[in-house]
N, C-alpha and C positions, 0 to 999 in steps of 0.2 A: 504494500500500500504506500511506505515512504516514497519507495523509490516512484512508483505511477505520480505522488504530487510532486517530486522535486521535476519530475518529465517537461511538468508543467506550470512548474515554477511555483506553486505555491509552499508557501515556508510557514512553518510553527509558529506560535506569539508565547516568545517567554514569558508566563507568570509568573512563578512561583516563587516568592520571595522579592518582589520586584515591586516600586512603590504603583499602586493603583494607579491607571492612567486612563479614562471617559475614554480617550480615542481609539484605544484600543480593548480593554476591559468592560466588562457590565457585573455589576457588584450585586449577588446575587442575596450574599445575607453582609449582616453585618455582626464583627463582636467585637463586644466590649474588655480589653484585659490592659490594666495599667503597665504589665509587661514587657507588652509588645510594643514596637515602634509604629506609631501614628501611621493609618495607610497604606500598614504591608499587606501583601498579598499570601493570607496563611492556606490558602484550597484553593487548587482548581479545578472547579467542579465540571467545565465542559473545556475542550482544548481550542483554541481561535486559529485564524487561518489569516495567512496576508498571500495574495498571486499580485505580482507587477505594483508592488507598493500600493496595493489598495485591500481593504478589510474585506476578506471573502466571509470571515464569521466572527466577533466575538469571541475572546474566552471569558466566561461564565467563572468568577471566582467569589470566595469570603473576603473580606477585608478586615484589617483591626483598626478599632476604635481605643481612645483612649476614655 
């Protein structure tokens, strides 16, 4: 399957552990842990897609709140 999307160009969107970004992320829940750093990216719950520098999908993650 990697190999058919790299065929055609479409490339993975790092989450995980990455600060949350609306352009490329949609924050599916949110939580609350004084822990964690403001905004990170602790789940990715669906994996997002870019083909030719444009969003084929969303990834679907948690984010933390403080």
């Amino acid at each position: 399957m990697n190999s058919l999307f790299s065929e055609y160009g479409v490339k993975p969107i790092d989450a995980l552990g990455q600060i949350f970004d609306p352009n490329l992320h949609e924050a599916i829940s949110i939580v609350e842990d004084p822990k964690l750093d403001e905004d990170t990216i602790i789940e990715e719950i669906a994996k997002g897609y870019i083909i030719s520098g444009k969003i084929l999908k969303y990834s679907k993650v948690c984010v933390s709140k403080k």
